[in-house]
N, C-alpha and C positions, 0 to 999 in steps of 0.2 A: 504493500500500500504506500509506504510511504520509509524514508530513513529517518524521521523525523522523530524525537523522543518526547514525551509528556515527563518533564521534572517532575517529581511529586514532593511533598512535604506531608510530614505526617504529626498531629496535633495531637497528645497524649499515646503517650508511648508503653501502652500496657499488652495484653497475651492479646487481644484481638489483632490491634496495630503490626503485633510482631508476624500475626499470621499474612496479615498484607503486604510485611514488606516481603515475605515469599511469592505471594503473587505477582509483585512489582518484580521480582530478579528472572521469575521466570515468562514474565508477558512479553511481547514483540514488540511495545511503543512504549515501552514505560521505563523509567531509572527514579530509584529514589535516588533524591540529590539533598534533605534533609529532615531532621525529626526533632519539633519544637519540647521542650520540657519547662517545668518553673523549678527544673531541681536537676542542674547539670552534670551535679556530682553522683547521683546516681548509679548503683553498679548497673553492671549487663551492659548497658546502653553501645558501646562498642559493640559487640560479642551480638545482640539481638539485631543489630541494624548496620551490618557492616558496610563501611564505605559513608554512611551518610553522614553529613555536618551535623552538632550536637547544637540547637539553636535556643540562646536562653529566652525563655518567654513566647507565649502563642503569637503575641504582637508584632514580635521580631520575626517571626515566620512570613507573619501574613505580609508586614514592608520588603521581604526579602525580594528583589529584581531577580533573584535567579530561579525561583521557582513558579511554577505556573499553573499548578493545582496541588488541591490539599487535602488529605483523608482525616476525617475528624473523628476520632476514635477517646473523647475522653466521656465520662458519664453520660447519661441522657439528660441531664438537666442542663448542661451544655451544648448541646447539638444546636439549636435557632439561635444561641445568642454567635457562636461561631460560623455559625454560615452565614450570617445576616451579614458578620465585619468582613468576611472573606468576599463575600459581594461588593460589600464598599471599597474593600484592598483590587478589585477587580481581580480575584482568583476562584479559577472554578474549583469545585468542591464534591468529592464522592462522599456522604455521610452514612457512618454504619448505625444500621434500625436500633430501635425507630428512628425515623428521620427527624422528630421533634416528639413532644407530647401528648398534642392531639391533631388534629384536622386543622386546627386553625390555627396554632404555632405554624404548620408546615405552609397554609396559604400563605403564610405572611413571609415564610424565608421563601420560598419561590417568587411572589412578585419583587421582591429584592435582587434578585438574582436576573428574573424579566426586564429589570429598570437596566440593571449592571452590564446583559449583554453574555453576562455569563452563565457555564453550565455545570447543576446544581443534581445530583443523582442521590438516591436512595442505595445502599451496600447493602440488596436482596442477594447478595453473591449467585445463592444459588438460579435466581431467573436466570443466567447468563452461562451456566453449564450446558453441553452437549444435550444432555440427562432431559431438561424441561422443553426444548424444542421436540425432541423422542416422545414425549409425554402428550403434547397437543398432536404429533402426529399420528399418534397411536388414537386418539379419540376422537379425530377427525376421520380419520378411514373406516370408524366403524369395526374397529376390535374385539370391542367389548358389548356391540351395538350403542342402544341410547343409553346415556349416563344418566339415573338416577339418583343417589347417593354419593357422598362421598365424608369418607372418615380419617382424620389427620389430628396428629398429638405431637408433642415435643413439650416434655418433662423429663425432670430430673431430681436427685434426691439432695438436697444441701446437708441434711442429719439432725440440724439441730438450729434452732429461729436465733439468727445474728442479729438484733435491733439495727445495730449503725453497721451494716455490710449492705453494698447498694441493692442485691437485689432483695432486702426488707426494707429499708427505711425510707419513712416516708418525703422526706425534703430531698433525695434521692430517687424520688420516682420508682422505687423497686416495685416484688410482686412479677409474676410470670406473665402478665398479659400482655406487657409492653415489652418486657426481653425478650421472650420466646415466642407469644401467641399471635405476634404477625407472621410466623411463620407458614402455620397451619391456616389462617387467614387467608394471607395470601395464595397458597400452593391452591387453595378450594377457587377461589375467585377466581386463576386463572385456570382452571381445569370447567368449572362453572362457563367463562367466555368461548372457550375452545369448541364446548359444546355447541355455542351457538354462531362458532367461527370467527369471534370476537379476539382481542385481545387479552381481556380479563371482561367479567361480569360483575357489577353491584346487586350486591342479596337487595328485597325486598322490605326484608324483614330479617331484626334480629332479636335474640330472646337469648339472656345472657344470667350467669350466675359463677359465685365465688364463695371460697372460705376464707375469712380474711384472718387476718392474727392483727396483733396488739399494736402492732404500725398503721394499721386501717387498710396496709397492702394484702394483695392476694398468693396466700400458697398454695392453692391450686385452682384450676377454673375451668369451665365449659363454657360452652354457647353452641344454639342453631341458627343458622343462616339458612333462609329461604332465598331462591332464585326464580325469576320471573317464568323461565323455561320449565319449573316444578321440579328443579333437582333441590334437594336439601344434605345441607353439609353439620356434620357435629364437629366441631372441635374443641381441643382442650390443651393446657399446657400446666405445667407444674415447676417449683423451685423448691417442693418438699417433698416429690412422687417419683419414682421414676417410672411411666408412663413406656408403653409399647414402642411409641415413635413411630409406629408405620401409616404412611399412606393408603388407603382404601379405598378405589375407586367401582364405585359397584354400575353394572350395568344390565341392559336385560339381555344378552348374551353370555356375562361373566365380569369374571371383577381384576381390576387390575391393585398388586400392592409394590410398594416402595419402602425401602424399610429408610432410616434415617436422607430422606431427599434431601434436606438443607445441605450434606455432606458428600450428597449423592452416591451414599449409602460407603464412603469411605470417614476421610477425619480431615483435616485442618491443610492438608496439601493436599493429599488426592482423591481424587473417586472416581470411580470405575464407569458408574451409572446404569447398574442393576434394576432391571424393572421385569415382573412377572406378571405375565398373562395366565390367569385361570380360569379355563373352559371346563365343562364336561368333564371334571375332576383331573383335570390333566394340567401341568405347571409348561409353560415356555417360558425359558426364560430369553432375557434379551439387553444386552449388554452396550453402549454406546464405545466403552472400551477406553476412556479417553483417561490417558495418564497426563495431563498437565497439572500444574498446582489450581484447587480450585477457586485458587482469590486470582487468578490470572486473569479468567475471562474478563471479569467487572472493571479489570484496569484499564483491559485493551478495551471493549466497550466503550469507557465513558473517553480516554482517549481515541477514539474512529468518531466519537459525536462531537469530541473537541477541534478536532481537523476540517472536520464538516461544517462547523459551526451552527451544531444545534446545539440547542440547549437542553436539552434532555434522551437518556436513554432511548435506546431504540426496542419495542418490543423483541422476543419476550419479556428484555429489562422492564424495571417499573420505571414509566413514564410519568408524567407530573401528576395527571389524573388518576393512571393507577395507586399512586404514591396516597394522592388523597380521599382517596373512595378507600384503602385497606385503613387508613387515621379514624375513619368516621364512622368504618366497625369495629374497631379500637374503642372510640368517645364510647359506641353503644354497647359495648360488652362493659365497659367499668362504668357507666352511669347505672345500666341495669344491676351489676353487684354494688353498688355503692362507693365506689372508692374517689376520693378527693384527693391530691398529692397534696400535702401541708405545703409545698412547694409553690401548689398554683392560688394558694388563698391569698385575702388582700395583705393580712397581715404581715406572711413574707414576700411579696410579689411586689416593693417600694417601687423597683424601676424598671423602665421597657424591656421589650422583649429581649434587646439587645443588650440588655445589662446595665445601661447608663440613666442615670436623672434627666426624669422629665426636662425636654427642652423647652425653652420661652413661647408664650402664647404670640407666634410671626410667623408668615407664610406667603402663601399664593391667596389665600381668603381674608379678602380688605372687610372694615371697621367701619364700621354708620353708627348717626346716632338714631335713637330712636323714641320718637317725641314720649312722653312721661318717664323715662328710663333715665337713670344717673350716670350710667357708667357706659364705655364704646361696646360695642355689641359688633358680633360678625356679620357676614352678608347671607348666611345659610345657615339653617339650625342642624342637627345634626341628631334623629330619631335614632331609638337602640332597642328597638322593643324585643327584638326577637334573641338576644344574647342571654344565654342560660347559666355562665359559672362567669366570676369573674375575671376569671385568666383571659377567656375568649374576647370578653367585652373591653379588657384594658386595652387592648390591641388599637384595637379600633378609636378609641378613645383617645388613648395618646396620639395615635396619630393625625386627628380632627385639629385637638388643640396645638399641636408643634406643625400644624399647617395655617393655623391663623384663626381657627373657629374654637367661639367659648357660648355660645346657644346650645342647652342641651335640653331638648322636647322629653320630658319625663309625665307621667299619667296614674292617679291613683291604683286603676283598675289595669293595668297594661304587666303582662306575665305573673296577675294575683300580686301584685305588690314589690314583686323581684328585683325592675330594673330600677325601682326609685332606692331600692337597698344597694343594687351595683353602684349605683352613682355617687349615695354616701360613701362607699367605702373609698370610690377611687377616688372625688374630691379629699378625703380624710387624711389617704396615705403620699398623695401626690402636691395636696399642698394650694390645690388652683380654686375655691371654691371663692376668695372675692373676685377673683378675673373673670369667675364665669357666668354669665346671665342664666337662670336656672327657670326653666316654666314648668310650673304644677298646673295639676288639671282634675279636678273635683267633679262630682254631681253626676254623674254619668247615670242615664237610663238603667233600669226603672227607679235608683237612690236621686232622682231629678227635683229635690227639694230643697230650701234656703237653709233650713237646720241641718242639713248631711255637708252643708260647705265648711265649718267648721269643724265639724267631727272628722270629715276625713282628712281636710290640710292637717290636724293635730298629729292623726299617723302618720301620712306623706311625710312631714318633717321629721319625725323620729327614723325614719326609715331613712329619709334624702341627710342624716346626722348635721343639721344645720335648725337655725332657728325664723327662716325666711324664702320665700322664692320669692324672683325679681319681677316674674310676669305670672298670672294665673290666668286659667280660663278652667268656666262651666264647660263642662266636658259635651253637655246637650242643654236644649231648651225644654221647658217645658210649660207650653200654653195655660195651663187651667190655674196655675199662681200667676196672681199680679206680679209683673217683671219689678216693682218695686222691692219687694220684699228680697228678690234676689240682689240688687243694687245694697240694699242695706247691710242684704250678708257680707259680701264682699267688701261692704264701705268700713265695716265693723275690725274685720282681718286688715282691712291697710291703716287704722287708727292704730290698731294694737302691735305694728309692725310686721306683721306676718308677711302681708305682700307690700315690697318695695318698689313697687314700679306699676305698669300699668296692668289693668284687669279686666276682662269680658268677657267672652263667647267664643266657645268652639261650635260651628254646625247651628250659628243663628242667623236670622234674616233680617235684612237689612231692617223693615221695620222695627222688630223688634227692639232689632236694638237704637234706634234711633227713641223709641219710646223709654228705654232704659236712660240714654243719655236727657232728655226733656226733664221725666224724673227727678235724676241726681239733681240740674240747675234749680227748678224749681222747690228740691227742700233743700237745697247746701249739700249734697251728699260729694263722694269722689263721682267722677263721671267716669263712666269704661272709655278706653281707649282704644282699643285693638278689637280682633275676632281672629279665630283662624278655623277660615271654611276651605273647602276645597277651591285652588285655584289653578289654570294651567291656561296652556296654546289651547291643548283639546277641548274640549266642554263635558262636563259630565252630564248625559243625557237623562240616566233616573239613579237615584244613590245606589252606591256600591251598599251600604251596613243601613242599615232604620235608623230615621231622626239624621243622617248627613244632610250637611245644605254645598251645593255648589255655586260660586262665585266668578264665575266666569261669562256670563253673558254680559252684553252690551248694557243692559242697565247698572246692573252690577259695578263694570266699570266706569260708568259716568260717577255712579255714589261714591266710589271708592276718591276718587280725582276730587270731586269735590266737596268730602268731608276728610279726606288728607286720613283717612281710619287705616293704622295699622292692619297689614294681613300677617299671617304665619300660614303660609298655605301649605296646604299635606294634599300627599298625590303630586305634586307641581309639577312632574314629568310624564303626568299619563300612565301610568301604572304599565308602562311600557308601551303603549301604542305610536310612542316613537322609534320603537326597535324592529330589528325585524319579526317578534314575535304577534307582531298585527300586519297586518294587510288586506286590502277589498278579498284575498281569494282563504284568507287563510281565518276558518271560522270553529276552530277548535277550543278558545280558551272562552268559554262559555261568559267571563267577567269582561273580557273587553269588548266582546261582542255586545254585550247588553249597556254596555254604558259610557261606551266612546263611537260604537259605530254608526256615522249617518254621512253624507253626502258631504256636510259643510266641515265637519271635522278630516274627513279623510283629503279636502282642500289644501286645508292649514298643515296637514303632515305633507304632501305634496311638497309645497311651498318648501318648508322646514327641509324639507331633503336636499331641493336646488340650492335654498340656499347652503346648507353644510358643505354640499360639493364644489363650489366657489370659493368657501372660505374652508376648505381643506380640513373641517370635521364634522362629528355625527350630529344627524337629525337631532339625536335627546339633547346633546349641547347646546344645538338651536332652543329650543324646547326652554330649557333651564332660563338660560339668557335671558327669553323673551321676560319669564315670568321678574328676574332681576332687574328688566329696564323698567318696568310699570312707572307711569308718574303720580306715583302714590308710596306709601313707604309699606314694601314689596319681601317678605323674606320667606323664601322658602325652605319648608323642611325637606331634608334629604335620609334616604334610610340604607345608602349601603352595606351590604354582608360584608365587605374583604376590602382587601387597602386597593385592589385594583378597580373594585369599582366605587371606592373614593375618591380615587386619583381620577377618573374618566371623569365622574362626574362634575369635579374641579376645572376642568378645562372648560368650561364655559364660561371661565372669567379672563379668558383669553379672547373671550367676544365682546364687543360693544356695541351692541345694536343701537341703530339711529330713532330717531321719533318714528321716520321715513318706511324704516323697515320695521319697526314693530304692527306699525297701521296696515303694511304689505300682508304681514304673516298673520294677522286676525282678518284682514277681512278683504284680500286679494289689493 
C-alpha cells in the first residue's frame, strides 16, 4: 500500500498498552516511536516497549511533532478527556473500550475529532481479525440458515471484591459491563447486522440486570437484546465468575460456537480463528489460520483510514455509529441495573468533559438586552428537557455557556422535576448561576391555577438550589379564572423576590394577555412583559400538545412590532420541516404533516432553501435567522441532543438577514 509509517504514541503504559505495542512491531504501517508516563522512572518501561522514547507526561506526548497518532490505554475514566486534547493536539487517536463512559461522552469526543479533521477509533481489536469477517460470511451464505438467537459471555473470576482496584471502584468506573460486556454486545450487534447484510444492527429493545456489590459496580451481569429482524441475543459478562466465554450463534439449520472471539479463540498475540459449525450432530470445524499478532490488525486499520483520510474505521471495525449504538446499550444495560459511577455525579464531575474549569460565559452567541431584565442575556435560550443523568447534560451545558449562551429554558413539570434539579446542581458546582438568566415555568394544565404559582416556584427553587429565577412564565392559560388573579400571583413572587425580571405566558393569546397587562396598570400591579408561544418561518397550523398557542401569523406579528412584547419562542425551527425530514412527497412523520403542512408554509421552506444555497448554508439556519431578525425582541429557544447539532445550529449567527429578506421569506 504504501512505505509510509503511522508513529504511534502510547498514553498509559500498562498490560493492555504492552499488548499493542506487539501489535505495533508486528503491523505493516505502524512503529511505535513513543510511550507517555507521569512516572518515568518506572521499571519494565524499556524491556515492555522497546525502542520507544520514554515521554514525561501525556501532554508532552500529545505536543510531541514526531508522533502522529496515539493509543490511549490509561483507565476508562480517562479515555474522553484524552481524546478530546489529542483532537485539539490534532493527533488521531485509536482508544481501547470502552471508548468513553457512555453514549454521550463518546458523541462528544467524536465531534471533537469531526471539528479537528482527525481520526478517532474504538480498540474492538477483535472486529479487525481475519476470524469476524469469517463470521459475517458464514451467516451470510446461509450456514446455519436464518439466525435466530444468539448467546455470548466474557467473564472472569477476580477471587475476592478489591474496593479501590478499577475494575470495582466506583470513581473508576469499574464493574464488568463497561470492561468486558461491550464485548458480547458488540460481537451480537454485528452478527445481528450480518443477518440482515448490515454492518452491525441496533437491538430494539433492551432488558438489563446486575449484582452489584458495595461500590454500586456490577460483578456480574446479563441482558437481552431484541433485534428488529426477531433474533434475540443474551449476554453476560463477569469480574467475579468465570463465565463459559463462548459465542452461540443459533440458527434454524444449526448453530455456530466460538469459544473466547475477543482473542479469536487464542491470547494477547495470537489466534488462530476457530469457528465450528454444528449441523445434524456433526462438528466442522473451520479455521481462518491467521498467525499474526492480534493487536496488529487494529493498527494497520486505523493507519489505511489515516492514509485515506477518513476519519473512522472501516467496517467490520467499529465505525462512529457503531461505536455509539454499542454506548447506548451500555447506558441501557447499567441504567436498567442501577449503576451510577460516583464519577459521573455533580459532586465529583466540577469540570468539563475534558478535564478543565469551566470557560468564561464568550463565544459565537452575542448578548441583548432584554426590556424588564437587569443583566445581558444571550440571543438563544438553550432547552434540556430531555437529558436524564447529569454527566450527559453537563456536556451540553458547558458547552452553550463557553459559546456565549447563559438562557436556560427550565419547567416545573419537564422530566417530573429532573432537569430543574440538573441545572441546580451544575449552576452549584460550576459557579455560573449570576451570569445566567434562569426561566421557570409554573401552572401547567390541568394545576392551571393562581394558588399552584407559588406552590410550585417554592419546589422549582429548591430543586433549581437558588432562591430566584430571572424570567417566569405560566406554563398554560386558563380561561375560566379572571386573568387578574393570575397577574397578582405573579405580582406577589416579584415583591417577595422570587422572580427578578420579567413575567407572563407561555401558550397565551394575544388578548389575553393584553387584558393581563390593562389589569396590572389599572390596580398598580407589575405588568407581564414577555410570552413565549410558538414562533417560527413555518406557521403552526393546529397545536402540536392541548392548550399550545402559535405566534406566527400576520397579526401576531403586527402585535408583536407594536407592543415591543418579548417572545421566547419554542419550536423556532419547525420541528424540522426545515430538514430534509419534511417535504411535499414525504408524509410519514404523522406530526409534521398535521401541523406544518399546507401550501403557504411549504413556500417559505422553498424560499428558505434558495436562499441557504446563495449564502452557502442550511435551510434551518435560514429558519433560525429569520426568527433572530424579528423587529421585536425575538429569542428563540433551541433544544439540541449533541454539541454537533449545537454547533449547526449556531451558524445562523453567521446570517444577517435584511428587513428586505425577512419580508421575502414570510411572505414571497
Amino acid at each position: 500500500m504504501t512505505d509510509q509509517k503511522i508513529r504511534w504514541g502510547i498514553i498509559g503504559p500498562g498490560s493492555i498498552a504492552k499488548a499493542f505495542q506487539g501489535g505495533v512491531a508486528g503491523s505493516r504501517y505502524g512503529v511505535l516511536a513513543a510511550v507517555a508516563t507521569r512516572d518515568p522512572n518506572k521499571p519494565g518501561l524499556a524491556t515492555d516497549f522497546p525502542g520507544a522514547r520514554v515521554v514525561h507526561g501525556y501532554d508532552a506526548l500529545l505536543a510531541d511533532p514526531e508522533i502522529d497518532a496515539v493509543y490511549i490505554a490509561v483507565p476508562h475514566t480517562g479515555h474522553a478527556e484524552w481524546a478530546i486534547k489529542a483532537a485539539e493536539a490534532g493527533k488521531h487517536v485509536l482508544v481501547e473500550k470502552p471508548f468513553a463512559l457512555s453514549s454521550f461522552e463518546m458523541d462528544a469526543v467524536f465531534h471533537a475529532h469531526r471539528k479537528a479533521g482527525t481520526f478517532a477509533g474504538e480498540a474492538f481489536m477483535y472486529r479487525l481479525h481475519p476470524q469476524t469477517a469469517k463470521l459475517a460470511e458464514l451467516i451470510q451464505s446461509g450456514a446455519i440458515g436464518e439466525v435466530r438467537m444468539i448467546q455470548s459471555s466474557f467473564g472472569f473470576n477476580m477471587g475476592r471484591f478489591q474496593p479501590g482496584h478499577r475494575l470495582f471502584a466506583s470513581k473508576l468506573a469499574g464493574g464488568g459491563i463497561l470492561d468486558v460486556g461491550g464485548y458480547p454486545v458488540s460481537m451480537s450487534r454485528f452478527i445481528a447486522g450480518a443477518a440482515m447484510g448490515k454492518p452491525f444492527a441496533d437491538p430494539v429493545k433492551v432488558a438489563g440486570t446486575a449484582k452489584l456489590n458495595a461500590e454500586g459496580t456490577d460483578d456480574w451481569a446479563a441482558a437481552v437484546l431484541t433485534f428488529e429482524n426477531g433474533i434475540v441475543a443474551q449476554v453476560s459478562c463477569a469480574v467475579m465468575a468465570n463465565l463459559d466465554n463462548v459465542l452461540r450463534i443459533h440458527g434454524s439449520e444449526g448453530r455456530i460456537e466460538v469459544p473466547d472471539f475477543w482473542f479469536a479463540g487464542g491470547d494477547r498475540t495470537t489466534g488462530l480463528g476457530r469457528i465450528d459449525i454444528i449441523k445434524n450432530g456433526k462438528t466442522e470445524t473451520v479455521s481462518v489460520n491467521e498467525t499474526r499478532h492480534v493487536y496488529s490488525f487494529e493498527a494497520d486499520a486505523a493507519a489505511e483510514a489515516i492514509f485515506a483520510k477518513r476519519q473512522e474505521l472501516a467496517a467490520p471495525g467499529m465505525t462512529w455509529a457503531d461505536s455509539v449504538g454499542n454506548a447506548r446499550v451500555l447506558d441501557a444495560w447499567r441504567k436498567d441495573a442501577g449503576i451510577e459511577f460516583s464519577v459521573e455525579k455533580s459532586a465529583n464531575r466540577v469540570n468539563t468533559l475534558a478535564n478543565r474549569k469551566l470557560g468564561p460565559n464568550q463565544g459565537v452567541i452575542p448578548k441583548r438586552s432584554i426590556p424588564g431584565l437587569g443583566k445581558e442575556a444571550s440571543a438563544v435560550a438553550l432547552g434540556f428537557e430531555d437529558f436524564r443523568s447529569f454527566a450527559s447534560g453537563a456536556i451540553l451545558l458547558d458547552a452553550f455557556w463557553e459559546k456565549g449562551g447563559n438562557i436556560f429554558d427550565t419547567a416545573f413539570v419537564y422530566g417530573a422535576g429532573y432537569t430543574e434539579k440538573l441545572f441546580g446542581e451544575w449552576h452549584r458546582n460550576r459557579g455560573t448561576r449570576e451570569g445566567s438568566v434562569l426561566i421557570g415555568k409554573g401552572a401547567h394544565s390541568p394545576l392551571c391555577y393562581p394558588d399552584v404559582i407559588a406552590k410550585q416556584l417554592t419546589q422549582s427553587l429548591d430543586r433549581l438550589q437558588t432562591d430566584y429565577v430571572d424570567v417566569y412564565f405560566m406554563h398554560r392559560d386558563n380561561l375560566d379564572v379572571p386573568v387578574g388573579e393570575f397577574v397578582d400571583a405573579m405580582d406577589a413572587e416579584v415583591k417577595a423576590g422570587r422572580i427578578r425580571g420579567p413575567f407572563g405566558g407561555s401558550n397565551w393569546t394575544k388578548e389575553r394577555f393584553d387584558e393581563a397587562v390593562a389589569y396590572a396598570e389599572r390596580t398598580g400591579k407589575t405588568k407581564p412583559m414577555a410570552l413565549s408561544n410558538n414562533f417560527a418561518l413555518s406557521e403552526m397550523l393546529v397545536p402540536i400538545w392541548d392548550g399550545c398557542v402559535t405566534a406566527s401569523s400576520n397579526d401576531w406579528k403586527r402585535w408583536f412590532k407594536e407592543k415591543q412584547v418579548t417572545n421566547f419562542s419554542w419550536s423556532s425551527q419547525g420541528r424540522g420541516f426545515f430538514t430534509d425530514r419534511a417535504g411535499r412527497d414525504k408524509t410519514d412523520n404523522e406530526e409534521l404533516v398535521r401541523c406544518w403542512y399546507n401550501d403557504k408554509n411549504f413556500a417559505r421552506r422553498d424560499r428558505a432553501i434558495e436562499l441557504a444555497q446563495k449564502l452557502g448554508h442550511s435551510p434551518i439556519h435560514i429558519a433560525l435567522a429569520f426568527v433572530l431578525a424579528q423587529p421585536f425582541p425575538s429569542i428563540p429557544l433551541i433544544g439540541p441532543r449533541t454539541l454537533a447539532e449545537l454547533d449547526d445550529s449556531l451558524r445562523a449567527f453567521d446570517i444577517k438577514l435584511t428587513p428586505e429578506q425577512v419580508a421575502w421569506l414570510d411572505n414571497g
